[in-house]
N, C-alpha and C positions, 0 to 999 in steps of 0.2 A: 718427705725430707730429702733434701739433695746434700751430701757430701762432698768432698774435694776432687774425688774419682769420678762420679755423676755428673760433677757441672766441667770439668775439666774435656769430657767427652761430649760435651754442647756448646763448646767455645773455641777457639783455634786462632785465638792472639796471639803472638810472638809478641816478645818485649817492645820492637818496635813500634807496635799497634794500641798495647796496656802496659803502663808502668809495674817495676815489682811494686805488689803488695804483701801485706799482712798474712792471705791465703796462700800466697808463694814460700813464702815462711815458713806457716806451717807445714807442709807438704814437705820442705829439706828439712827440717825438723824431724817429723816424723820418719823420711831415709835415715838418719843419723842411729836410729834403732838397728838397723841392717848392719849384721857381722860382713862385713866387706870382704869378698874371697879374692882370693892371691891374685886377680889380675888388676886389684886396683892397688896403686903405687901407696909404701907404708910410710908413715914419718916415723924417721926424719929424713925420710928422700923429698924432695920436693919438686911432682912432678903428678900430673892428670889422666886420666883417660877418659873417654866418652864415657857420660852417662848406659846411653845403649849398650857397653861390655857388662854390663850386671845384667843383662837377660840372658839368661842360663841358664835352664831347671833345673839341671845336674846342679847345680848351687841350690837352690830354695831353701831346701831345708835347713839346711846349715845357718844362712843368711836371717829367716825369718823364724825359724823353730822356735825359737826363745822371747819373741815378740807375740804380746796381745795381738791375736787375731789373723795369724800369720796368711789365710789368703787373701784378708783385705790388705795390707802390705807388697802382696806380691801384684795385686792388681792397681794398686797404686805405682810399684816400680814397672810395670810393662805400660801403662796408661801414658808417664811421663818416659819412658825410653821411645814411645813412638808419636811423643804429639811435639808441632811446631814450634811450641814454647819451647821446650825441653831438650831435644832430640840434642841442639849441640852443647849443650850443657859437659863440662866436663868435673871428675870426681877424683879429687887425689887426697893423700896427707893423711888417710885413715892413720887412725893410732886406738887402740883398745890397751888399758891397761888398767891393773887389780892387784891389790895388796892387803892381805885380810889382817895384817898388823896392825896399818894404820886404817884400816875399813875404808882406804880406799876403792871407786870404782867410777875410773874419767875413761871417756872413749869422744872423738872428734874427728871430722870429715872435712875439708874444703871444697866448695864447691865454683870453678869456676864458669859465671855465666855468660860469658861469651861478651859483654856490653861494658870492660872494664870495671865489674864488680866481683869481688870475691867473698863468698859468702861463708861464715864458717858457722858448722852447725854441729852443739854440743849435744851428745845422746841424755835422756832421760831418764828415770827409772821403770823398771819393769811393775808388773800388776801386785809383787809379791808384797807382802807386808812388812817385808824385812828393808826392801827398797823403797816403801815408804817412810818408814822410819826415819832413813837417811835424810828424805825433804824434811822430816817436822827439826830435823838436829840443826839442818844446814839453815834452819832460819832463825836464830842463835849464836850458833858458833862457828866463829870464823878466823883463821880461813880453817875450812876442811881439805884434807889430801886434792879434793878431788879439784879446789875452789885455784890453788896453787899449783896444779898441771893446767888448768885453763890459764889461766893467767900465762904461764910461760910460754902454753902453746901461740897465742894469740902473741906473743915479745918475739917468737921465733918466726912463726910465717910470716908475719909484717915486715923481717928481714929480708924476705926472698920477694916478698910481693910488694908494690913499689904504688900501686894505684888505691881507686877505694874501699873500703870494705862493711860489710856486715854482720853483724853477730847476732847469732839466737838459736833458741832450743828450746824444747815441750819440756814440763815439770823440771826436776833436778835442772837441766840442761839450759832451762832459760833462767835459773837463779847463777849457772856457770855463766852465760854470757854479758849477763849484768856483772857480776863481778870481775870479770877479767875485762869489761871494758871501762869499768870504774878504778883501775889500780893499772891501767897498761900508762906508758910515758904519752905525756903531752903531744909529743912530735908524731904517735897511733892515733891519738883520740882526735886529731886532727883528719884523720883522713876515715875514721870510722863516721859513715852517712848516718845509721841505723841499726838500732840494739833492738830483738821481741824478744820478750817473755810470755811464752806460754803456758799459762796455767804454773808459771811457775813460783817457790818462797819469796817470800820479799824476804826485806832486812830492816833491820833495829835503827831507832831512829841515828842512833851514834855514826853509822856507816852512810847514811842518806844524807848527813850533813859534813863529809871530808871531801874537802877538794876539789878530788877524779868523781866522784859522783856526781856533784854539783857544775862539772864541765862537760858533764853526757850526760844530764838527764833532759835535755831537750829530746834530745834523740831516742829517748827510749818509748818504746810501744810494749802494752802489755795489753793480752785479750785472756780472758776467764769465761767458765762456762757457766750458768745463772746458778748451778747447785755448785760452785765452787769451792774447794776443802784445802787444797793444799796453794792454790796460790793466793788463797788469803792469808797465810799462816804471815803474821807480821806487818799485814797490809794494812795501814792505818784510816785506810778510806773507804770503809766498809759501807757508807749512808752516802757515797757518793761517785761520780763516776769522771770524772777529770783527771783521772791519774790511769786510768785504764777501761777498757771494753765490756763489757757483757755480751756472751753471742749466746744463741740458743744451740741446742743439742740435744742429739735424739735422744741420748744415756738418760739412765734412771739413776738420782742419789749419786754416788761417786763414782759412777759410770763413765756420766759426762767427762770427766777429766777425758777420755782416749778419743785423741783428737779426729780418729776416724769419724767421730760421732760430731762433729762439729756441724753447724747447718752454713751451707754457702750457696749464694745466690750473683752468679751470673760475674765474677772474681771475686766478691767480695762477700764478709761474715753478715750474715743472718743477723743482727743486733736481737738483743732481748731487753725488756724492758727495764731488765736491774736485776740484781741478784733477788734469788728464793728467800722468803721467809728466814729458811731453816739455814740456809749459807749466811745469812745476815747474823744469828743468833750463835750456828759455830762459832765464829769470828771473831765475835763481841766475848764472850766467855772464854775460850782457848786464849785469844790476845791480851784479853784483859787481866787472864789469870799469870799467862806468863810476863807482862809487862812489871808487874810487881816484885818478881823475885830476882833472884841475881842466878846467873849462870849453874851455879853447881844445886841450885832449889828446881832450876829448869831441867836439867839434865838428871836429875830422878823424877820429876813430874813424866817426860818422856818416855822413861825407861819402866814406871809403874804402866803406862797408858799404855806400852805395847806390850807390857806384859800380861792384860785384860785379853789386849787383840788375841794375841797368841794362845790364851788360853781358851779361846775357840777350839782349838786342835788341828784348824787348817793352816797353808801357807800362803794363802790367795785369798783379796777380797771378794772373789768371785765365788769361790768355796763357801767362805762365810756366808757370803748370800744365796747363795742357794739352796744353805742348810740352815737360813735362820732361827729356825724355831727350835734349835737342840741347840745353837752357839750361841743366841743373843743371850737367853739363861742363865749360861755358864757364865759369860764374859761378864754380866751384872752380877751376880754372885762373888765374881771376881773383886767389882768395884767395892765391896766394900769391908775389903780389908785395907784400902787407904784413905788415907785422911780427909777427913771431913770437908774442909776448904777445897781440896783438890777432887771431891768428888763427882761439883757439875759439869764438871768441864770432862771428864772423864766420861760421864752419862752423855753429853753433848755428841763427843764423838761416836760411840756406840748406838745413838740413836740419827744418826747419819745414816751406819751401816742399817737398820731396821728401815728407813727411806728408800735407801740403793735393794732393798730386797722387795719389799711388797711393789708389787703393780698397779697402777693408779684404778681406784676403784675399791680396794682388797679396805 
């Protein structure tokens, strides 16, 4: 398997050479996880500095602590603070902000590349279970806190920035970009090139069919990993692939989602032959169950379904996986104190997690 970091270190295009891609995407995406320390400019200053000022160690910690995998993170921001592509890359506009009122939690980076594009890349959610949650809600109901800070972010910097731009981010982050480039003014959507979604929620058909959607959705790119869970959540094209990518990925089960694990080959994604079995079958049951009901039937289906996860007793899918054989128990025991209708789709995701835990073979 070669990753984004591997093949990045066996290639040495500058923009001039290769166009941005998809795997360029990902890659700002995935920085957009990094708590940006005090030497990069905050919004609402608006204003850059080089890429190359986030190599710090005295930072790291800080920066990636809280990120899945944090030295593959750190080896991704030193890979791009010293390769040709990269190097003049500039990073401004960070903004992180959290409101446990509203369950808000937006955070956003601009990145500009040096070739009159300005890239703006919304952060994701973390591994926890509680930040997934927020993907199953956000693909639903709208807008969330976090759906209405992008959106303004992207009304505000397009004031200051006058040329092209593009928008995307991994999970949470690419269901921000789609939305804030589906609801920004006419006279934006005009100069937005390029929307990704990585692995991120879709949305209900009601929202796919207003306006601002339907004037950017030429321009949107969406890639998934073949065991994909969360950004199928809404996707109505689950038997088909015209609407978005399939890559492969070394991850096991919902692993795949971190996009470290993405397979790339020479700039571009590894394709895979189409989604898994079992991503096909999540999709179909979850979407199918929630397509039926109305909002507030959705919004305890949710809030039953992670009240299962949770009664695993950890706060990570990685925990649960590692402990499967005391938490899947529990969690199925769990399932059946709700409702009958609501229960395969319940089972559905739980037997995701029992995929992401055993090892091909087991």
């Amino acid at each position: 398997m070669v990753g984004i970091v591997d093949d990045m270190r066996s290639s040495f295009d500058d923009f001039g050479v290769r166009a941005f891609t998809e795997v360029d995407s990902l890659a700002l995406s995935q920085l957009a996880y990094c708590r940006m320390p005090s030497v990069v400019p905050h919004y609402p200053a608006f204003a850059t500095v080089p890429l190359r000022s986030l190599l710090r160690i005295e930072d790291y910690d800080d920066m990636f602590g809280k990120v899945w995998s944090p030295q593959s993170n750190v080896d991704l921001i030193r890979t791009m603070g010293e390769h040709p592509r990269w190097r003049d890359t500039k990073v401004g506009c960070y903004v992180s902000e959290s409101d446990p009122e509203t369950s808000k939690q937006f955070s956003a980076s601009a990145f500009d590349l040096g070739n009159g594009l300005l890239y703006i890349a919304f952060r994701g959610t973390d591994s926890s279970i509680m930040g997934w949650k927020e993907d199953f809600m956000m693909a639903f109901r709208r807008p969330v806190a976090a759906q209405v800070a992008a959106a303004r972010y992207v009304r505000e910097i397009a004031a200051h920035w006058h040329g092209a731009l593009m928008l995307g981010g991994h999970s949470k982050g690419g269901n921000l970009a789609v939305y804030a480039a589906a609801v920004a003014p006419a006279e934006i959507q005009d100069r937005i090139v390029a929307v990704y979604s990585h692995d991120g929620p879709g949305f209900d058909e009601s929202f796919m069919k207003t306006p601002g959607f339907g004037r950017i959705a030429d321009r949107m790119h969406k890639t998934v990993p073949s065991s994909s869970i969360i950004g199928m959540l809404f996707e109505t094209r689950a038997d088909a692939t015209d609407g978005y990518t399939v890559i492969n990925s070394d991850g096991i089960g919902i692993m795949q989602h971190f996009a470290l694990n993405w397979h790339v080959d020479h700039g571009d994604f590894e394709k895979a032959d189409g989604l898994s079995s079992g991503a096909r079958y999540m999709a179909d049951v979850i979407n199918g169950w929630m397509n039926k009901y109305d909002d507030e039937r959705r919004r305890l289906f949710i809030e039953n379904l992670f009240a299962i996860l949770e009664a695993g007793g950890y706060g990570t899918f990685g925990e649960l996986s590692a402990h499967w054989r005391q938490t899947v128990p529990t969690m199925i025991r769990a399932a059946g104190n709700v409702d009958s209708d609501e229960r395969e789709a319940m089972i559905a995701v739980v037997g995701g997690l029992v995929e992401s835990a055993l090892k091909p073979g087991e």
